[in-house]
Backbone as a ProteinNet text record, in pm:
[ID]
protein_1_A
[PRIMARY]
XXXXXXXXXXXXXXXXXXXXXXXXXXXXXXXXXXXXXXXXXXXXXXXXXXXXXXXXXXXXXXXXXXXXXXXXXXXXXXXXXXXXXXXXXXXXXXXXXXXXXXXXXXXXXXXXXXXXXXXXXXXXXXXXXXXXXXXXXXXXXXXXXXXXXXXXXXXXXXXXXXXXXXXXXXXXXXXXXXXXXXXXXXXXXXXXXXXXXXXXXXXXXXXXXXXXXXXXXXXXXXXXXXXXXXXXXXXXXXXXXXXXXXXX
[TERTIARY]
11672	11815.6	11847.8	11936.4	12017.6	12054.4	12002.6	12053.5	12227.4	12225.9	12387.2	12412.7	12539	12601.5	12653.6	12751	12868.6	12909.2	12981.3	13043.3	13183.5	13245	13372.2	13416.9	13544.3	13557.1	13710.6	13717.5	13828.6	13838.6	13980	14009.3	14099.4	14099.8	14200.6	14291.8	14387.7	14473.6	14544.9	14450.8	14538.1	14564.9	14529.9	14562.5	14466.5	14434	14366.6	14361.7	14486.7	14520.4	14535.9	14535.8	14583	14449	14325.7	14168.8	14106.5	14170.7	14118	14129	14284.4	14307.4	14248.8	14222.3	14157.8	13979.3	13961.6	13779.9	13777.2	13871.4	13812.2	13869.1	13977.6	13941.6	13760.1	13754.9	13651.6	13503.8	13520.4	13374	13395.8	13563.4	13530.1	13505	13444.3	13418.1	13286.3	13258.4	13108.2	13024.5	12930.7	12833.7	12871.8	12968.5	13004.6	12863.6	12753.3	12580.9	12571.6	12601.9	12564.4	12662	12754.4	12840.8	12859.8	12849.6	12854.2	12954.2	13052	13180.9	13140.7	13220.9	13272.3	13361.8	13391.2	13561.2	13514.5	13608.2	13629.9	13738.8	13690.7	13857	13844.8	13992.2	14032.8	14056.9	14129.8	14181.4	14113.9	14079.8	14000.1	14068.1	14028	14112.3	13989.1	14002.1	13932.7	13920.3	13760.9	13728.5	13577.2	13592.8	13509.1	13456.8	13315.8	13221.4	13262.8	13249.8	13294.2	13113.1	13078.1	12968.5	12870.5	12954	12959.9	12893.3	12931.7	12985	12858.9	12844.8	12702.5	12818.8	12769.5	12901	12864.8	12915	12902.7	13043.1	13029.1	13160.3	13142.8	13200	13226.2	13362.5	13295.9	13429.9	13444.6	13558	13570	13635.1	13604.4	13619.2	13745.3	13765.3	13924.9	13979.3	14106.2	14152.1	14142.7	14094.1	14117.9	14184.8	14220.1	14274.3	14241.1	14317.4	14296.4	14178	14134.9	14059.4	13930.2	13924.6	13827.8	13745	13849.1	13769.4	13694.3	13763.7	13651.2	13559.9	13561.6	13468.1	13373.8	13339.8	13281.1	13197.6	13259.5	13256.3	13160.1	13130.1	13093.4	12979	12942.3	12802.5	12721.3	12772.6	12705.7	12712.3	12719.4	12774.7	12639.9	12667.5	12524	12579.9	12475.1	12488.5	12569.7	12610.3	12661.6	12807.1	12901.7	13037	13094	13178	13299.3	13406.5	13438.6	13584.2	13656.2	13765	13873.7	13944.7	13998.2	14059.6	14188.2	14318	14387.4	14378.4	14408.4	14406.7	14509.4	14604.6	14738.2	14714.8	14599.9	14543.4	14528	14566.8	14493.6	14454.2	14348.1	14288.2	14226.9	14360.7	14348.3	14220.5	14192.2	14088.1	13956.3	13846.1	13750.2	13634.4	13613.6	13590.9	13588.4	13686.9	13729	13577.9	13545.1	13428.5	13349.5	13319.8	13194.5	13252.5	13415.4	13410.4	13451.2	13462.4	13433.9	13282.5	13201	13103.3	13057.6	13118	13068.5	13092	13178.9	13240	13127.3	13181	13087.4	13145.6	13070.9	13070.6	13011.4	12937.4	12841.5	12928.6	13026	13066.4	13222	13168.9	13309.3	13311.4	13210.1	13196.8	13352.5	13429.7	13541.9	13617	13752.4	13830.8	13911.9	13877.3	13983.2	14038.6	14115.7	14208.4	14296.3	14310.5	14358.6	14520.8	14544.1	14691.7	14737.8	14863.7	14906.9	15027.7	15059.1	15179.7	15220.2	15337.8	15431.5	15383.2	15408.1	15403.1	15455.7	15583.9	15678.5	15652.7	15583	15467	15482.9	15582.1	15600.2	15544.4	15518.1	15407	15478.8	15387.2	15450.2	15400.3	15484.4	15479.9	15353.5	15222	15089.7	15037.2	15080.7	15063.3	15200.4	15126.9	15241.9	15238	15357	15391.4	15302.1	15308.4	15243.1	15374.6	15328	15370.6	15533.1	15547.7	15672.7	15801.4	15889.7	16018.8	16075.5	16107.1	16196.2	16148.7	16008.9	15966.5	16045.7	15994.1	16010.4	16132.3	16209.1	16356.8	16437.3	16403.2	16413.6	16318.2	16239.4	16141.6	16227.8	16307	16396.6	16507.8	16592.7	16687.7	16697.5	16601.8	16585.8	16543.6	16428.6	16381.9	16304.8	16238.9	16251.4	16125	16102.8	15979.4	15888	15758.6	15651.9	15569.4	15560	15487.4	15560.8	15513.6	15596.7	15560.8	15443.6	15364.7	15307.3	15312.8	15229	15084.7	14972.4	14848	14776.4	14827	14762.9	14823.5	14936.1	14920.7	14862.1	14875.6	14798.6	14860.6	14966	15042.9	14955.9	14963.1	14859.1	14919.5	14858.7	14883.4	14805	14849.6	14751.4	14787.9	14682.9	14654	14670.6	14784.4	14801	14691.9	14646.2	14516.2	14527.7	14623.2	14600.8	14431.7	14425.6	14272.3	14203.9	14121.8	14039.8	13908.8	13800	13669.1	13662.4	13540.5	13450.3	13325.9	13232.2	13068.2	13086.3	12987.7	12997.1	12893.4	12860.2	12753.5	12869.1	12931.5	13056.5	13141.1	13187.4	13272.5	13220.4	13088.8	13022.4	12987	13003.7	12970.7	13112.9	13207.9	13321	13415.3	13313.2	13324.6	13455.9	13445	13556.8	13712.3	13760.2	13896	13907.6	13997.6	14014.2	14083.6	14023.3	14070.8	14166.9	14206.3	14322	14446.9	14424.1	14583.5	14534.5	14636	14609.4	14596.8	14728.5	14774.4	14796.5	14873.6	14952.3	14881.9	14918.1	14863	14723.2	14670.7	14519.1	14413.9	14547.1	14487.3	14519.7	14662.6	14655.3	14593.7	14518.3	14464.3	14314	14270.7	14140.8	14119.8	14280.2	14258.4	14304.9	14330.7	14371.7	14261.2	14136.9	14058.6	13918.9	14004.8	13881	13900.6	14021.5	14051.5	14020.6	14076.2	14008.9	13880.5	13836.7	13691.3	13625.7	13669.6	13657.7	13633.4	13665.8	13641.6	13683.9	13750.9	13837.9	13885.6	14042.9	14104	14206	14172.7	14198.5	14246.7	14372.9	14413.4	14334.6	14289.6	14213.4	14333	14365.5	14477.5	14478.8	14344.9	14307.7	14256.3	14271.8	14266.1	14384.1	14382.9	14545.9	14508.1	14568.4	14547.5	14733.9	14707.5	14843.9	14847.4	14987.7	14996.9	15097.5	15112.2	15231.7	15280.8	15323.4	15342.9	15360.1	15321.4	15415.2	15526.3	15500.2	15608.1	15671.9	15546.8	15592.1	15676.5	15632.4	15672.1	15796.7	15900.9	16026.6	16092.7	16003.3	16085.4	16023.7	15930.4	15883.6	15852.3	15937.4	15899	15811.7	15688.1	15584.7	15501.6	15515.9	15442.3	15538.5	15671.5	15735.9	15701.4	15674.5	15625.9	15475.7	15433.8	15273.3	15271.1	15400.5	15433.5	15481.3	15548.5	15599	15519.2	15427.5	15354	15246.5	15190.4	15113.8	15128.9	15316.7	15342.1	15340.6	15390	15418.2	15241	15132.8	15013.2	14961.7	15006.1	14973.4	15079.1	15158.6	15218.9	15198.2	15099.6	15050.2	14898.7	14841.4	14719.7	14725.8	14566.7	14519.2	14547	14494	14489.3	14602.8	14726.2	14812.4	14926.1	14867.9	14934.6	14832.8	14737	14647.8	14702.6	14693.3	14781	14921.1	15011.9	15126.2	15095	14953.8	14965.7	14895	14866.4	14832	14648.7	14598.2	14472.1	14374.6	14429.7	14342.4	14308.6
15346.1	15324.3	15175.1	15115	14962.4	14955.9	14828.4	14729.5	14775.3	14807.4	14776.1	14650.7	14621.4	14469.9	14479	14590.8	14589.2	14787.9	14802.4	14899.6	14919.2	15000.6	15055.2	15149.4	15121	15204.8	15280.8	15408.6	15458.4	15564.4	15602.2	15684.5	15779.6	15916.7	15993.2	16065.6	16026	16143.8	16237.8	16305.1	16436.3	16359.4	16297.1	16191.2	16218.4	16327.1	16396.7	16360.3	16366.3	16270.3	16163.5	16122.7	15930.1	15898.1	15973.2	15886.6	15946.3	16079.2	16054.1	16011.3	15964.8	15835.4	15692.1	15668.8	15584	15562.3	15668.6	15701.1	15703.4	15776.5	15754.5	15604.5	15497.5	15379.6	15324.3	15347	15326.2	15356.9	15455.9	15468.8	15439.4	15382	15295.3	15160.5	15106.8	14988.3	14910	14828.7	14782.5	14757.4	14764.1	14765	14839.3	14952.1	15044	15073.5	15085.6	15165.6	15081.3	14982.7	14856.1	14859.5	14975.2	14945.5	15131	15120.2	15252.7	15266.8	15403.8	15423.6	15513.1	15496.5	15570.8	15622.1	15757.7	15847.8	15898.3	15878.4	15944	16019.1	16172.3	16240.2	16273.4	16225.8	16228.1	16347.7	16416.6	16543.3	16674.4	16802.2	16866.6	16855.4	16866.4	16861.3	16918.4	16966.7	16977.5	16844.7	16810.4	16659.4	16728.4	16645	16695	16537.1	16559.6	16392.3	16365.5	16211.7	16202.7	16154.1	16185.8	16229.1	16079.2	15966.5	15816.3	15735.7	15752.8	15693.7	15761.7	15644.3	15684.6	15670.7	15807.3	15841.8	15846.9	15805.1	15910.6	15956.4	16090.9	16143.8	16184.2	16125.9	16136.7	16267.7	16378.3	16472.7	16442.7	16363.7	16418.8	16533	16525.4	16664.2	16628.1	16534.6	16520.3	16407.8	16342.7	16241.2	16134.4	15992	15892.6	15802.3	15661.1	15550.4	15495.5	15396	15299.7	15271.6	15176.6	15065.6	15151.7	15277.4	15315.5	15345.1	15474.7	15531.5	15424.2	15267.8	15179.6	15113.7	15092.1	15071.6	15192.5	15338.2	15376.6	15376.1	15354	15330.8	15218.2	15122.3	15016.2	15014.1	15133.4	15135.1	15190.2	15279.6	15302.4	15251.2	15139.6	15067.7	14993.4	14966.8	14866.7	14778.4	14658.9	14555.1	14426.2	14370.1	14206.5	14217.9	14327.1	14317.8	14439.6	14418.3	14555.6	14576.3	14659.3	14640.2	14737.9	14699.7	14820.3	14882.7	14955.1	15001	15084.2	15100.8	15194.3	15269.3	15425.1	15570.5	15495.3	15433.6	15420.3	15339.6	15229.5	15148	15220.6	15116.6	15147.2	15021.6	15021.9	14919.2	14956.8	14824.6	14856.4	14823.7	14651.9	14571.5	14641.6	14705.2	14731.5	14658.7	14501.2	14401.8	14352.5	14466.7	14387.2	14400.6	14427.3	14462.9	14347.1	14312	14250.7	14125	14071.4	13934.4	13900.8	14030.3	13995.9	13951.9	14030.1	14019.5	13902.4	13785.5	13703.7	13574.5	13579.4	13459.6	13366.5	13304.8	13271.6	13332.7	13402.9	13453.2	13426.4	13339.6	13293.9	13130.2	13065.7	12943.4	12999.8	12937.5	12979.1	13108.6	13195.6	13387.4	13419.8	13395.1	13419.6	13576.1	13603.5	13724.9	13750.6	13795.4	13800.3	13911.4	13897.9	13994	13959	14059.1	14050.2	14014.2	13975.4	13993.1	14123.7	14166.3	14334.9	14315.3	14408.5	14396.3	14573.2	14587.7	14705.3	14780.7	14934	14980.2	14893.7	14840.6	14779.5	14605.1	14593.8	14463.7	14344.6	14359.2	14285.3	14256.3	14102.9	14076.6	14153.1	14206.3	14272.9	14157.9	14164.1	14053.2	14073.1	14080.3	14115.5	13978	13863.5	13750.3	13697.8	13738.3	13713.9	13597.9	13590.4	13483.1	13513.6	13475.4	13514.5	13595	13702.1	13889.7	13842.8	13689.5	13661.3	13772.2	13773.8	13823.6	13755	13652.8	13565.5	13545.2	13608.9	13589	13727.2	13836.2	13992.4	13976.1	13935	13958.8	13861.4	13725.3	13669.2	13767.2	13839	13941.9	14026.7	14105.2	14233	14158.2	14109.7	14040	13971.7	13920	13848.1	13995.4	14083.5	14138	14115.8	14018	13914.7	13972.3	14023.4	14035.6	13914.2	13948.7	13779.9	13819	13661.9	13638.3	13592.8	13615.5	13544.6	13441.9	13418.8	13289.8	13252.9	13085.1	12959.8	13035.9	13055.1	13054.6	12946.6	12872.2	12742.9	12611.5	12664.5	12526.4	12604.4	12494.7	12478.5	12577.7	12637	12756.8	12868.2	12924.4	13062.1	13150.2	13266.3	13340.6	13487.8	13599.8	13702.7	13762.8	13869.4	13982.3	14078.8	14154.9	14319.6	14361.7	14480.1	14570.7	14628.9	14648	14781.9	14718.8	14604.5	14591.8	14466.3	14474.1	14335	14334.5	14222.4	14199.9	14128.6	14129.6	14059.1	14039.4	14003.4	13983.2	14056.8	14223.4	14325.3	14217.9	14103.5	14065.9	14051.2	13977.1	13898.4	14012.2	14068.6	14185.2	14252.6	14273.1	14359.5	14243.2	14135.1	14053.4	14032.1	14011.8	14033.2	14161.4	14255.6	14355.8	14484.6	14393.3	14497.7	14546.3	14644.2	14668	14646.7	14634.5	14667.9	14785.7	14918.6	15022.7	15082.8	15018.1	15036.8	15029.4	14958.6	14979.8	15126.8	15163.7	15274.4	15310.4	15242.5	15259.6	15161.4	15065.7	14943.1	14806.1	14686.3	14576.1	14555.8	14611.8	14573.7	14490.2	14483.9	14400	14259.6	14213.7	14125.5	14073.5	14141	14136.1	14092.7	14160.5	14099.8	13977.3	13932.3	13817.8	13711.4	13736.8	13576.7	13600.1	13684	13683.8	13631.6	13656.8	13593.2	13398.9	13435.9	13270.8	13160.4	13246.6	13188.1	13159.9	13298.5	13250.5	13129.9	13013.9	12954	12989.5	13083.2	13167.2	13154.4	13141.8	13126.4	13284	13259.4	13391	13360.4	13384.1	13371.3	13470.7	13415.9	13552.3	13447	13569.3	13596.8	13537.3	13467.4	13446.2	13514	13514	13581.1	13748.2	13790.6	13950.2	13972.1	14120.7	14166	14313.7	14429.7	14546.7	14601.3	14721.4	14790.4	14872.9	14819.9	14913.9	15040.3	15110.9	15233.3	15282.9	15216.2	15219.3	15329.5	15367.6	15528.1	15494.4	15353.4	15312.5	15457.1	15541.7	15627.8	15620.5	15454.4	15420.2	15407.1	15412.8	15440.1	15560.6	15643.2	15789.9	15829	15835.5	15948	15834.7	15950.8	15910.8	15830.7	15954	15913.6	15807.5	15750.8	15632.7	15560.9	15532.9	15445.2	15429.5	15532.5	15495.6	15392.8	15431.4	15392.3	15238.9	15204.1	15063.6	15018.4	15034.7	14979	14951	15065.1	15035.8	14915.3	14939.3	14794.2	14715	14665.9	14510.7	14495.5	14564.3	14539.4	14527.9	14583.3	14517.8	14397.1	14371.3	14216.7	14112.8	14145.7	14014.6	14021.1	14110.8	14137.8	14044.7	14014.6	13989	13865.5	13807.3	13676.3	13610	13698.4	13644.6	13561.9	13655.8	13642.2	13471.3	13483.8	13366.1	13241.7	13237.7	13147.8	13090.2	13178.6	13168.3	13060.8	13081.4	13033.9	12908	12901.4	12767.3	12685.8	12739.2	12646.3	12606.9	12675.9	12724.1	12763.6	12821.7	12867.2	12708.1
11253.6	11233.8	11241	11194.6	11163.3	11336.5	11383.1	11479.8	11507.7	11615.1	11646.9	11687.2	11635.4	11653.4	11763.5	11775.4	11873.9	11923	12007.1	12038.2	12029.6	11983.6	11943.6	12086.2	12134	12277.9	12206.1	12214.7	12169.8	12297.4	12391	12463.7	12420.8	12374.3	12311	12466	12463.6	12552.5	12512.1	12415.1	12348.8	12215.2	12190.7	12061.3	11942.8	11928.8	11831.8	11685	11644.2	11467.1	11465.1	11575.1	11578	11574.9	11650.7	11665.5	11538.2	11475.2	11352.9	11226.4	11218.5	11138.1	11170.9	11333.3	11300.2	11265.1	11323.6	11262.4	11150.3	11032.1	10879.2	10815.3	10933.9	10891.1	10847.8	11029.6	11091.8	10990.2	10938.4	10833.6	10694.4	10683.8	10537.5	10571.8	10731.4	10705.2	10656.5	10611.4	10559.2	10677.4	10665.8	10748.8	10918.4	10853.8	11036.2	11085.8	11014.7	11024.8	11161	11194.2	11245.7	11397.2	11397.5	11501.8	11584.6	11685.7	11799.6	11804.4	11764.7	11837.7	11909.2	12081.3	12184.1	12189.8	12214.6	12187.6	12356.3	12414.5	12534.9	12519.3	12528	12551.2	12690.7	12716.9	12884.3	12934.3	12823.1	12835	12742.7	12772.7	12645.6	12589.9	12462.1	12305.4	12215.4	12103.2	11931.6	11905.9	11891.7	11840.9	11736.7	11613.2	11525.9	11509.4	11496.6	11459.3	11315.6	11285.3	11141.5	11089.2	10952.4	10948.3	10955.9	10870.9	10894.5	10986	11092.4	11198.1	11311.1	11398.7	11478.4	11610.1	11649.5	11766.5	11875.2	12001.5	12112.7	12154.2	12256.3	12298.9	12429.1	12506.4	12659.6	12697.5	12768.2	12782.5	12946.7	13004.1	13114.2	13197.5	13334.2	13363.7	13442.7	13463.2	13503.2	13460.3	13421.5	13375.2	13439.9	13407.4	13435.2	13361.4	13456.1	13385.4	13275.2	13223.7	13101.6	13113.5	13236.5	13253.3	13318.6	13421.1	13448.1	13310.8	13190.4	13088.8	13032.7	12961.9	12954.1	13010.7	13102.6	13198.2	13202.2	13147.8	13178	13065.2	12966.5	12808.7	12787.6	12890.9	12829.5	12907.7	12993.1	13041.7	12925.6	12877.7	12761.3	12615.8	12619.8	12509.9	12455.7	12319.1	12307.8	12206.4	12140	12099.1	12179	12152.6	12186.4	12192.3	12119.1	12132.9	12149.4	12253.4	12316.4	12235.9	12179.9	12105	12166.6	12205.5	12288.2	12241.9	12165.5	12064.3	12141.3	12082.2	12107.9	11984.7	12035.2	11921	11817.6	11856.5	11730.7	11645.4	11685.7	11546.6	11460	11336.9	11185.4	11153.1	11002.5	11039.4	10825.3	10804.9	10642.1	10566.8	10650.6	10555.1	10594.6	10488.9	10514.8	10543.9	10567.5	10593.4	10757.3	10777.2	10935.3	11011.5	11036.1	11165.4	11108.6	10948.5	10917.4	10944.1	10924	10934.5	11098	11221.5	11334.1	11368.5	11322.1	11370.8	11362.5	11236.5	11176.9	11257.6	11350	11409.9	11535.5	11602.8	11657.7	11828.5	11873	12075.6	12170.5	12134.3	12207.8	12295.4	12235.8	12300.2	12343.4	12486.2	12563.6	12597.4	12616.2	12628.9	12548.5	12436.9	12414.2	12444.3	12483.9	12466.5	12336.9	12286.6	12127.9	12152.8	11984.9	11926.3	11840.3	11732.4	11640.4	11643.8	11510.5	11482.3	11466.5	11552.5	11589.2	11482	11413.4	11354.1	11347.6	11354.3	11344.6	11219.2	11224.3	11068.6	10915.7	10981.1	10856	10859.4	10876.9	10883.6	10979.6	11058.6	11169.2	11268.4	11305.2	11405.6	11537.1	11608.2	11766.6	11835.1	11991.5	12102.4	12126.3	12107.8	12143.5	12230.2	12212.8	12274.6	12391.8	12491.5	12592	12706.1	12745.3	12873.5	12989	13091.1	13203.1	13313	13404.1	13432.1	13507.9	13529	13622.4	13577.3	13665.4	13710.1	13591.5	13588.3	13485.4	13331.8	13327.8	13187.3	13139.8	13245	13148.8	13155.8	13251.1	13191.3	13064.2	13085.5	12948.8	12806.7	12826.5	12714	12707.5	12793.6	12779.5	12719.4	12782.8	12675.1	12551	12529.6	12403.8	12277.6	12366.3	12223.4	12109.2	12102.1	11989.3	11890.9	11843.1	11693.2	11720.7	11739.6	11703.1	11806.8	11863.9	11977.7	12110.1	12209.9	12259.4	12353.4	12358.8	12371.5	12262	12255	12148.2	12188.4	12099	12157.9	12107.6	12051.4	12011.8	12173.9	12199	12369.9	12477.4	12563.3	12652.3	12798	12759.8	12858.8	12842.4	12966.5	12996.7	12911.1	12824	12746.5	12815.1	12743.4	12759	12654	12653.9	12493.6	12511.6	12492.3	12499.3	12476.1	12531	12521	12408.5	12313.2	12213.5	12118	12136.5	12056.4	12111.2	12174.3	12228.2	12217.6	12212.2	12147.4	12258.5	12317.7	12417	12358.5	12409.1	12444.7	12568.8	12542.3	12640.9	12743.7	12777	12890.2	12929.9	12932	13014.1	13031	13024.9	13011.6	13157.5	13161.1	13225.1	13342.9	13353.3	13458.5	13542.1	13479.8	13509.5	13601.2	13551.9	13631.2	13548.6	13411.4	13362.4	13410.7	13365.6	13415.5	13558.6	13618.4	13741.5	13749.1	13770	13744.7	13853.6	13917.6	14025.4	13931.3	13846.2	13766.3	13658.8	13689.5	13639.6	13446.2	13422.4	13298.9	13216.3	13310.4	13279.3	13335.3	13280.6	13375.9	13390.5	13337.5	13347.9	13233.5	13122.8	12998.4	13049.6	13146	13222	13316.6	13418.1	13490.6	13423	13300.7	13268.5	13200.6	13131.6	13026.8	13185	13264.8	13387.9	13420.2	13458.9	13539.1	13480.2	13311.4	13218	13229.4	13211.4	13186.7	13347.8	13410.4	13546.8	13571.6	13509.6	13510.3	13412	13386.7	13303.4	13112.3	13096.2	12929.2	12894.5	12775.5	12670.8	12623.2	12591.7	12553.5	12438.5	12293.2	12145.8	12072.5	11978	11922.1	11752.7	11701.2	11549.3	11451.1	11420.4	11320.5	11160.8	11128.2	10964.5	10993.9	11103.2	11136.5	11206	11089	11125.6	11152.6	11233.5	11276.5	11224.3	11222.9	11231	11366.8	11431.2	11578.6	11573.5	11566.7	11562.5	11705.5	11766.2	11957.3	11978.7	12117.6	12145.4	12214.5	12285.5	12401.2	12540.1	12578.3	12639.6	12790.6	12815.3	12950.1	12927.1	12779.4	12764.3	12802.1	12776.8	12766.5	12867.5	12982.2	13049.9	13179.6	13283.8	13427.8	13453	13481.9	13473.9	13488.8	13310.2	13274.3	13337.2	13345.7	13399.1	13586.5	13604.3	13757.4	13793.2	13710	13681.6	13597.7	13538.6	13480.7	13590.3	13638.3	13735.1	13888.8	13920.5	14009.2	13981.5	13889.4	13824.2	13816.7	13785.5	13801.9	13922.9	14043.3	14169.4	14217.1	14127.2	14250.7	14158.7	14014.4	13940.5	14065.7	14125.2	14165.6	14335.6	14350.1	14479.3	14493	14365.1	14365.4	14323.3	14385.5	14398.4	14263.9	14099.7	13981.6	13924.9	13951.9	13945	13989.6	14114.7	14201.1	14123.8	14129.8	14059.1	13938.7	13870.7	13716.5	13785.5	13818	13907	13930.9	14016.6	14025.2	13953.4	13855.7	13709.1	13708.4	13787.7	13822.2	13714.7	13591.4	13514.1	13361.1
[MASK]
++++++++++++++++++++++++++++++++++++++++++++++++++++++++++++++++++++++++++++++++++++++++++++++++++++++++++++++++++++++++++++++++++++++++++++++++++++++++++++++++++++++++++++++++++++++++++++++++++++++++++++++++++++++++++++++++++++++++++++++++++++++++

């Protein structure tokens, strides 16, 4: 069989048509022969292999977090790159994987990710401020379509999780999610802890993804308890204050 380059990490929570719109992206891409996808379903569900695509499928027997399911994902992962995927990606250019692969990962252990844009082609805030009190509420009021950090200065930025690329060594030296956050906060927690760690953390400017949000932490308890508990242990923790004091 063809060398794997990289690993594909996909977690379904009942997200059944969303991971299989994005899997038959996924096997019109060129050279996919070359790349492992991981589907963890958290929850049972009907999951059918796509015939393409060199798979594995993790069923667990009870639900876990964001950051645990990848983290467990990435023990079994192979080649040189992690890709984190959320179920709601789509992913038009069939090119994409070959002109990731193509870049250079080796200087600076880099954190990427693509350009996120809305169904109706709008960039989403995928590039953000750092977790303060006064940012999210200037973010809630404003609203604003884009970015909402420069990622070209020299101000701390981070990368929404819906899609991120590592070098699985570093990833895995790093120690991965911190799976104490459950749901929320933990794509923050890994891009300060990357950048602290002296690494570099880059958004892709000529790769673009489509995001279709669920935004459930709007509508349901729940996730809103579990958003909210997460910011309260990001501003509890060391990474955090670091960032603050201009540390990274």
């Amino acid at each position: 069989m063809p060398s794997v380059q990289g690993t594909i990490s996909i977690v379904s929570h009942g997200h059944g048509p969303l991971v299989s719109k994005l899997l038959q992206d996924l096997a019109r891409q060129t050279y996919i022969e070359h790349w492992l996808v991981i589907v963890t379903l958290n929850i049972s569900e009907p999951f059918e292999l796509v015939p393409r695509l060199r798979m594995k499928v993790i069923s667990n027997d009870s639900p876990k977090g964001f950051g645990a399911n990848h983290n467990a994902a990435s023990i079994e992962a192979e080649g040189e790159l992690y890709a984190i995927v959320n179920p709601d990606i789509r992913i038009t250019d069939d090119r994409f994987l070959e002109k990731l692969a193509a870049l250079d990962w080796t200087t600076g252990s880099p954190l990427r990710a693509p350009v996120v844009v809305a169904p109706n082609g709008a960039e989403e805030d995928s590039v953000r401020r750092n977790l303060s009190v006064p940012n999210l509420l200037a973010r809630r009021n404003r609203r604003l379509a884009g970015w909402e950090a420069d990622p070209d200065a020299s101000d701390f930025f981070w990368l929404a999780g819906m899609f991120l690329i590592a070098p699985i060594a570093r990833f895995r030296d790093l120690g991965g999610f911190d799976d104490r956050y459950r749901l929320y906060c933990e794509d923050y927690d890994l891009c300060a802890r990357w950048r602290l760690a002296g690494n570099r953390v880059e958004l892709i400017r000529d790769l673009e993804v489509i995001h279709d949000a669920r935004r459930d932490s709007h509508k349901s308890m729940r996730h809103l308890r579990w958003h909210l508990a997460s910011l309260f242990r990001v501003w509890r923790s060391k990474p955090f204050w670091r960032i603050v004091a201009g540390q990274y």
